[in-house]
Structure formats: structure tokens, C-alpha cells
N, C-alpha and C positions, 0 to 999 in steps of 0.2 A: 722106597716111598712111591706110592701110587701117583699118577699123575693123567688128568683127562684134559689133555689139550686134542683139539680136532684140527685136521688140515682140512680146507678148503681151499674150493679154484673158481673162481670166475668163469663168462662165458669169452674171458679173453688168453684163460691160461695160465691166469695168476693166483699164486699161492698164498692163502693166509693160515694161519694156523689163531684158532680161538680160545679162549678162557672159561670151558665150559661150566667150572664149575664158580660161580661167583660170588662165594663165601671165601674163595680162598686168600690167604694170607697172605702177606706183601712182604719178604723179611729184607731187610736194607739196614746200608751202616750209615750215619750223618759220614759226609764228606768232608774235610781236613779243611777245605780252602773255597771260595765261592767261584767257579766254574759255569761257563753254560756249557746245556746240555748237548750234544752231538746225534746227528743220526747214526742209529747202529749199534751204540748203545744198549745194555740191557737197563731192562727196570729197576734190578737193583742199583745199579750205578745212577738212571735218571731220578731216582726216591732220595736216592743221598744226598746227591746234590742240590734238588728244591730244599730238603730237608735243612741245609744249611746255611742257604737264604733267607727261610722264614725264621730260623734259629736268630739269625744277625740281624733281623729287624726291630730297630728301637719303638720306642714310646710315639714317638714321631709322625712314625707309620699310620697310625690308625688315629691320629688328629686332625679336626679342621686346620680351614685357613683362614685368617683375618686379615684382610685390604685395608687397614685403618687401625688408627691410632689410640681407638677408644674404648675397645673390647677389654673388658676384665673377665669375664668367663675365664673357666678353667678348661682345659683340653684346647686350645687354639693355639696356634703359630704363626708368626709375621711373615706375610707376605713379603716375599725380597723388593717389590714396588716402592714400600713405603722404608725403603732404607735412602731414597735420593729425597724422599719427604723431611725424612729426619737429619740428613746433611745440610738442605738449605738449612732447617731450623739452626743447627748449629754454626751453621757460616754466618746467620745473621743473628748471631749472638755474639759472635767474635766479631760480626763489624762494629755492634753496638758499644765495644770493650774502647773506641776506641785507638786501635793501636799497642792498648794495654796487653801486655804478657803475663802470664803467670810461673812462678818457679818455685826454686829452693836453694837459699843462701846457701854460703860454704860452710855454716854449722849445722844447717838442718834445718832450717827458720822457714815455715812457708811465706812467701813474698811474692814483688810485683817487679815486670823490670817497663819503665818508661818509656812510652813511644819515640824514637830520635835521637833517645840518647846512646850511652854504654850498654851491654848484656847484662852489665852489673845486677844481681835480684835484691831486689828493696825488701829489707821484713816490713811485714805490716804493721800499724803503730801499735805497741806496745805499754803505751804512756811515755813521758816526758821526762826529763831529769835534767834541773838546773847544774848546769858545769860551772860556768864562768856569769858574774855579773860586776860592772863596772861601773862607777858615775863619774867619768873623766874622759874629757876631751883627748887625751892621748893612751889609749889603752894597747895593752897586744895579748893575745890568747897564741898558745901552740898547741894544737892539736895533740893528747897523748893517747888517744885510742883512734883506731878506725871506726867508723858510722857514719850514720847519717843526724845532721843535724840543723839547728833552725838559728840561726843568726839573723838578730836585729840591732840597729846600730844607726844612731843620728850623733854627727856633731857640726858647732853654730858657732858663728864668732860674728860680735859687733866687734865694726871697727871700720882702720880704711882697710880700702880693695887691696891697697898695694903691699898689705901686710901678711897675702898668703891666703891660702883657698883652703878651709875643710877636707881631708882625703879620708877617703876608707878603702883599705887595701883590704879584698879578701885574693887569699891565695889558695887557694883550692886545686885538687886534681882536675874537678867535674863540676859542675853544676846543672844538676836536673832539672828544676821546676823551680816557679815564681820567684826569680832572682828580677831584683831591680832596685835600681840605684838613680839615686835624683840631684839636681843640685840647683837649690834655690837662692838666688840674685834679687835684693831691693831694700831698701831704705837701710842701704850701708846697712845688710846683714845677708851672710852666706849661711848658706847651711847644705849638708850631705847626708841623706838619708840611706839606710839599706837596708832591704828584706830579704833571708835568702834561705830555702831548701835545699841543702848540701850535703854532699857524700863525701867526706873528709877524712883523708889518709894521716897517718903519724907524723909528724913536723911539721904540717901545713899550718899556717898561721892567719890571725885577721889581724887587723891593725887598724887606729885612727888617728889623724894627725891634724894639727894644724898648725902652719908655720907661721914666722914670724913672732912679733913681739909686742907687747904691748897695749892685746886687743885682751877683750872680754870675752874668756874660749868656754862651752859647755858641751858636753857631750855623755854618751853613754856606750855601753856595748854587753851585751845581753846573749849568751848563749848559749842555748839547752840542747841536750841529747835525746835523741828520737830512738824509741824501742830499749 
């Protein structure tokens, strides 16, 4: 195979040798792994090498860049800037929560778990289901399933004082949210109110009592399942 390279020298001595003819062909193999190039190197080995650079260049490569949050065009990419933009955004979305957690109960149920209280994950409401309803001053409920659920409960008695005080026992693991219990004194009449959001385990129980004898006792207790 013919070949027209020329030597040349400078007027300092130095040797180059040239590429006289500049049609000619480049033959090279893509290189196996991405490499830089070295002095000293031949051309085929520095053709390979770019060759497999440009080879491994994604889609990426040859797209804008978007500083901002509001570009829909196609062909752009987010600026790594606007990744601490989009961090506040989401840090002040979770302050907004809150407190509130997000999860997933121990079936699978997506839920919520309460600022303060247990890690326990709350399912979200599901609707309601009456369990237990009572219309008596002395009731008791025992928990047969675990959940969450909403207990209300007032009981009242005309009479004298010294005949015993209205009680409402809830006996619960936990109580999460809008638990509150009252207990109203006058015109020789007590009375115990209670409201309560609760996560109630298997044998826990509520209760309402009132003691003594011989008063005029009403009461109620009302309690439905959540999800």
C-alpha cells in the first residue's frame, strides 16, 4: 500500500512528517471503555477513543437548560439551582402538614400518623360503623377488634351530692385527638360528658357508672368504628 507522507524540519531542526494527501482515510476501531487520549498515541488509537465518547453521549448532551420552574418546552433540563427552589417548596409543605405524617397501616391501608402521639399509621376515614349504642346510665362496651374509633358518652343524675358522682371510664391504650371529658355541678344535678377519637386495642373497655342509690340516673354511650 502506497503511502505519501513527507518529512519535514524546521529552521530549528525539528522533524514533522505530513499528510500529503488529504483524501485519505482514517481507519479506526471504537474503543471498549472511555479513555483520554495520551501523547504519542497513534490516530488510530486517538479516533477510537473520541469515537467512544461521542458513542456514549446521551440525549442530554445536546439540550438546553432551564433555570426555572415554568418551562414546558420540549428539549430542556433543570438546572441543578432549582433543586434547593423545589426543596424549600416541599419543606414548606410539610410545615404546612402540621406535624402530620403520612404512611401505611399494617394491612396496606394508606393513612396518617398524629403529631405527638404513637408512630401508630391512622387509615383515613373510610366511613363509620355503629358498634355499640346504649341508653343507660351504667353501660360497658369491650373492645373486640382493634381500630380506631369515636366514643360519645354522657351520663346525669338528679339527686343529692352525697349520692355518688357520674363516671366514665374509658380505658384505652392511646388517645390521639379531641378527647375531653366534663363534669357539670348545679341545681343538685351532676352530669359527665365524653367525646373521644381513639385507637382501641382488643379487651379495652369504656364504662359508665353512677353510684349510689336512689337518684334519678340517665345516661347514654354511643360508639362507632372509624374506616
Amino acid at each position: 500500500m502506497a503511502t505519501y507522507n513527507v518529512d519535514l524540519q524546521d529552521d530549528q531542526g525539528n522533524s514533522y512528517r505530513t499528510m500529503a494527501n488529504p483524501d485519505s482515510k482514517a481507519e479506526f476501531t471504537e474503543a471498549t471503555s472511555r479513555e483520554n487520549i495520551n501523547s504519542g498515541e497513534t490516530h488510530r488509537t486517538i479516533f477510537g477513543k473520541l469515537r467512544k465518547f461521542l458513542s456514549d453521549l446521551g440525549a442530554a448532551a445536546y439540550i438546553a437548560i432551564a433555570n426555572n420552574c415554568t418551562t414546558t418546552a420540549a428539549g430542556f433540563a433543570l438546572d441543578a439551582r432549582q433543586g434547593k427552589v423545589l426543596m424549600d417548596k416541599s419543606n414548606q409543605i410539610s410545615s404546612d402538614l402540621g406535624g402530620y405524617k403520612f404512611g401505611t397501616t399494617t394491612d396496606g391501608k394508606p393513612g396518617y400518623i398524629v403529631p405527638g402521639g404513637a408512630d401508630t399509621v391512622l387509615p383515613f376515614s373510610q366511613g363509620v360503623k355503629l358498634v355499640y349504642n346504649n341508653s343507660s346510665y351504667a353501660s360497658s362496651y369491650t373492645f373486640g377488634e382493634e381500630g380506631d374509633y369515636i366514643v360519645s358518652s354522657c351520663v346525669c343524675k338528679e339527686g343529692w351530692n352525697e349520692k355518688g358522682d357520674p363516671v366514665i371510664t374509658l380505658n384505652v391504650a392511646s388517645i390521639y385527638a379531641n378527647y375531653q371529658k366534663t363534669m357539670y355541678t348545679g341545681n343538685n344535678v351532676e352530669t359527665a360528658a365524653c367525646f373521644s377519637y381513639v385507637h382501641a386495642k382488643i379487651g379495652n373497655t369504656c364504662t359508665t357508672t353512677i353510684t349510689g342509690i336512689d337518684d334519678t340516673r340517665h345516661g347514654y354511650l354511643t360508639i362507632l368504628k372509624v374506616g
